[in-house]
C-alpha atoms as a printed R data frame, in Angstrom:
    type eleno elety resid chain resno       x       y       z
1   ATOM     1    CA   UNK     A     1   2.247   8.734  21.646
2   ATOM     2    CA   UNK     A     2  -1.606   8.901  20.739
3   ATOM     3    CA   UNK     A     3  -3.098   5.574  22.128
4   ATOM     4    CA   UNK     A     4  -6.727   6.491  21.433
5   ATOM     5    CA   UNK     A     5  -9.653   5.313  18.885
6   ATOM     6    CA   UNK     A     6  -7.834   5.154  15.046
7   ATOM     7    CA   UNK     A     7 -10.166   5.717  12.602
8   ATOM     8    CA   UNK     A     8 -10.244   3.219   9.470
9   ATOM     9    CA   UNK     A     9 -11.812   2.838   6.211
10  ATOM    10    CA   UNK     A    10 -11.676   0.059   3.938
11  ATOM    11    CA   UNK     A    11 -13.091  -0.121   1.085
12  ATOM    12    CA   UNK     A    12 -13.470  -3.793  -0.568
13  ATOM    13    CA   UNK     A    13 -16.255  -5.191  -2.563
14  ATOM    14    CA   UNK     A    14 -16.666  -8.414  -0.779
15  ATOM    15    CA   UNK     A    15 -18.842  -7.718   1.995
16  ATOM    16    CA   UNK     A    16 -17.644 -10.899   4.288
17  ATOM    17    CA   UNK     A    17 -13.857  -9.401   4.415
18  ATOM    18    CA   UNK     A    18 -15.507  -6.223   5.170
19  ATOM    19    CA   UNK     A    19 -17.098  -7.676   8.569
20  ATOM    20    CA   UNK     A    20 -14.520  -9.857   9.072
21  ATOM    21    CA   UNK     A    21 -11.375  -6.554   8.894
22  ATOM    22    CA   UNK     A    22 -14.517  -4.427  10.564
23  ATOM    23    CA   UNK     A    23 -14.623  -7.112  13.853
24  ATOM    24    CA   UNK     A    24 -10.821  -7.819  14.062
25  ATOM    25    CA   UNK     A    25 -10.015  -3.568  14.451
26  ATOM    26    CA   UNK     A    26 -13.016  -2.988  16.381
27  ATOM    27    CA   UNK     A    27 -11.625  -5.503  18.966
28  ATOM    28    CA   UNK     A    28  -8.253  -3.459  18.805
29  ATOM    29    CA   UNK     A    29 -10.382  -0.292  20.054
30  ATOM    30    CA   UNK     A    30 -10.354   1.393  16.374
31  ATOM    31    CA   UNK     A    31 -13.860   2.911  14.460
32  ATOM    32    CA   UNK     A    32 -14.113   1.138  11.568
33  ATOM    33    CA   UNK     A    33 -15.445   2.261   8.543
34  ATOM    34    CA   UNK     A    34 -16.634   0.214   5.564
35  ATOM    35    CA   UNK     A    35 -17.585   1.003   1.871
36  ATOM    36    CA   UNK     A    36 -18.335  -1.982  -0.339
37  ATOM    37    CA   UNK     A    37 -17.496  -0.311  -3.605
38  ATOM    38    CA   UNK     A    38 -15.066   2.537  -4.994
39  ATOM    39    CA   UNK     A    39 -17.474   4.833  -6.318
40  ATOM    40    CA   UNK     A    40 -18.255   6.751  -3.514
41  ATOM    41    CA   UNK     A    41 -15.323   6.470  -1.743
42  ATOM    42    CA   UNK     A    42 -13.474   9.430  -2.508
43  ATOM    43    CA   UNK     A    43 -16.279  11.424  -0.812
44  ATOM    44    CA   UNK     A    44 -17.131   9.321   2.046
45  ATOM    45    CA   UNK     A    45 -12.822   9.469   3.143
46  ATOM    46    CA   UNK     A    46 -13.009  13.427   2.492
47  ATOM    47    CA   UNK     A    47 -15.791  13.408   5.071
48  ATOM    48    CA   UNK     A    48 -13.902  10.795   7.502
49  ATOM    49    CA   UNK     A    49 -10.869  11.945   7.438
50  ATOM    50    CA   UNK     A    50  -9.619   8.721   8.421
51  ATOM    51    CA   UNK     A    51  -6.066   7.982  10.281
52  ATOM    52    CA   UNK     A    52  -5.709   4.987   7.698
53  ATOM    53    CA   UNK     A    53  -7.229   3.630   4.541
54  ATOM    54    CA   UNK     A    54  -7.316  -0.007   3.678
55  ATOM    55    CA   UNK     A    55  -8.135  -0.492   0.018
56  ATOM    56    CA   UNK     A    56  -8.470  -3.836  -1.875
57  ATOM    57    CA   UNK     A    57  -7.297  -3.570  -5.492
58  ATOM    58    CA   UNK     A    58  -9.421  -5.946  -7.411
59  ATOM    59    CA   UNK     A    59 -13.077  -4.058  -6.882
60  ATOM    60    CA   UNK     A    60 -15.076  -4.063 -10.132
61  ATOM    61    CA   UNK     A    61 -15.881  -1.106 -12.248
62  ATOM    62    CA   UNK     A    62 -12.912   0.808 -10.974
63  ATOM    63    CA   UNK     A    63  -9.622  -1.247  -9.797
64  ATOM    64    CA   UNK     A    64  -8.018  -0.459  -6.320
65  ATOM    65    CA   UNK     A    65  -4.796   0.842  -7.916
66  ATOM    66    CA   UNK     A    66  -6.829   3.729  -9.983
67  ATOM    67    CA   UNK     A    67  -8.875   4.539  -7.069
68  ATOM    68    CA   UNK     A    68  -5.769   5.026  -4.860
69  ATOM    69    CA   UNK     A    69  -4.275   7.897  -7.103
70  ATOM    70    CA   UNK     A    70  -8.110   9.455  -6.531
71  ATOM    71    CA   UNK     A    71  -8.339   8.614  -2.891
72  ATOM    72    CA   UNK     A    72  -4.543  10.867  -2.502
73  ATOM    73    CA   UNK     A    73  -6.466  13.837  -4.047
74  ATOM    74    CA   UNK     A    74  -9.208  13.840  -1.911
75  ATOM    75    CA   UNK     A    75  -7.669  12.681   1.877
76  ATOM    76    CA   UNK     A    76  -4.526  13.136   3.616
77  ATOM    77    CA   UNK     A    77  -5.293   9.848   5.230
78  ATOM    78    CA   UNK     A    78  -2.461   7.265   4.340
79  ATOM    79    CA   UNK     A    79  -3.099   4.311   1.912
80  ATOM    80    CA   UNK     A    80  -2.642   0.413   2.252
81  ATOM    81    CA   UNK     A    81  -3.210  -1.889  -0.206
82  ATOM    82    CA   UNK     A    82  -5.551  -4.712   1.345
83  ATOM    83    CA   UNK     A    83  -5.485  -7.690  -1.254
84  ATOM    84    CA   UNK     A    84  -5.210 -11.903  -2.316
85  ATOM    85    CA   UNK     A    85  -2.820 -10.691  -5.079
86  ATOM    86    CA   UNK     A    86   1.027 -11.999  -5.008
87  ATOM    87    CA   UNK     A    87   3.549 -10.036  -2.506
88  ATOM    88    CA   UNK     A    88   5.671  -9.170  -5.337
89  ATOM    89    CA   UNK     A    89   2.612  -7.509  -7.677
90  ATOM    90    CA   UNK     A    90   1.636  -5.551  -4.542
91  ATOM    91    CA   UNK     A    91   5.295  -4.606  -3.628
92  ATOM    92    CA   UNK     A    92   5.459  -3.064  -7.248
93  ATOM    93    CA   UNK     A    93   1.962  -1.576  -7.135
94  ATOM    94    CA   UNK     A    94   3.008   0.438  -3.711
95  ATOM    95    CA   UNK     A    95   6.182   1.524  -5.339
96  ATOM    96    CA   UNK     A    96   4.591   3.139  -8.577
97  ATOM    97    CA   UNK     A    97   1.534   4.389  -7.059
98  ATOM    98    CA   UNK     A    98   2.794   6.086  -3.875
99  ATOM    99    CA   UNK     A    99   0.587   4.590  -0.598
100 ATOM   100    CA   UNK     A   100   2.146   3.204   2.755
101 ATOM   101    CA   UNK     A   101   2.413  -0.495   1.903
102 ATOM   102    CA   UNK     A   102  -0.003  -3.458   1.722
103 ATOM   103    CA   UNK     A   103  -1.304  -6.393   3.843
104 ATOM   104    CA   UNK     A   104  -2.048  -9.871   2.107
105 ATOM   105    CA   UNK     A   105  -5.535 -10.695   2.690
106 ATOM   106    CA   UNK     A   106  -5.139 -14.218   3.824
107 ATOM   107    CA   UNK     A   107  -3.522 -13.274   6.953
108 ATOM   108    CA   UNK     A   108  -6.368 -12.286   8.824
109 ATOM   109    CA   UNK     A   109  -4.865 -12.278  12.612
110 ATOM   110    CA   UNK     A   110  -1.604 -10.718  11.579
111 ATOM   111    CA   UNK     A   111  -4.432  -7.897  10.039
112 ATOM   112    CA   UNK     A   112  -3.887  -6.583  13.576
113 ATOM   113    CA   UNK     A   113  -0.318  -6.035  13.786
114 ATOM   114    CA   UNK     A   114   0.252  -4.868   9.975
115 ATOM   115    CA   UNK     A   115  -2.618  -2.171  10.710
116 ATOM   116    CA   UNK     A   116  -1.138  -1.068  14.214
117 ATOM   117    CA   UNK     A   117   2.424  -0.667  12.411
118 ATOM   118    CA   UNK     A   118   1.139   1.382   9.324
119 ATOM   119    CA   UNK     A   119  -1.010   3.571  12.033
120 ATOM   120    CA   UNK     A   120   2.257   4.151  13.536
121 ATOM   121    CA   UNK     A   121   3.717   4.872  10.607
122 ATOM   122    CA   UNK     A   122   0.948   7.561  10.321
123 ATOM   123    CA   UNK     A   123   1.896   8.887  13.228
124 ATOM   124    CA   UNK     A   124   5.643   9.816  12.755
């Protein structure tokens, strides 16, 4: 079992979750990546080549869900949804457009155990 550095990208247009997710992982040992909008993104994961992508689905211009089917064309890096919406519109948004799962944004702390279980995930 790989027990070193995961790297992460999440991509989320509200820059205090982004230094808020970016402290929590970085305190778990992971390199954290952030990108504050989507456009861009699709690039900047090619070049990663992150272990795991976090992605928040509300993001203006271009909504998480779009970008995701994007973000599977460009990286073979697995994809979470990372959002406030209800559990049961994010269970139906993972089903119909095929990434790992999501974690509800309001749940900072348990941020750390969702992540490690979706890196395993990753791993298998």
């Amino acid at each position: 079992m790989d027990t070193g550095a995961k790297r992460i990208l999440v991509i989320d247009d509200d820059n205090n979750h982004l230094i808020a997710v970016k402290e929590i992982l970085e305190i778990e040992g992971h390199d954290v990546y952030t990108h504050n909008k989507p456009f861009g993104s699709t690039s900047l994961a090619k070049t990663l080549e992150p272990d795991l992508i976090l992605l928040d689905v509300n993001m203006p211009g271009l909504s998480g869900d779009a970008l995701s089917k994007l973000l599977c064309s460009h990286s073979k890096a697995p994809i979470v949804f990372y959002s406030s919406n209800d559990e049961d519109s994010l269970r139906q948004m993972v089903r119909s457009h095929n990434v790992r799962g999501y974690i509800c944004k309001g749940d900072l702390y348990g941020l750390r155990e969702k992540v490690a279980h979706y890196l395993t995930l990753s791993q298998d």
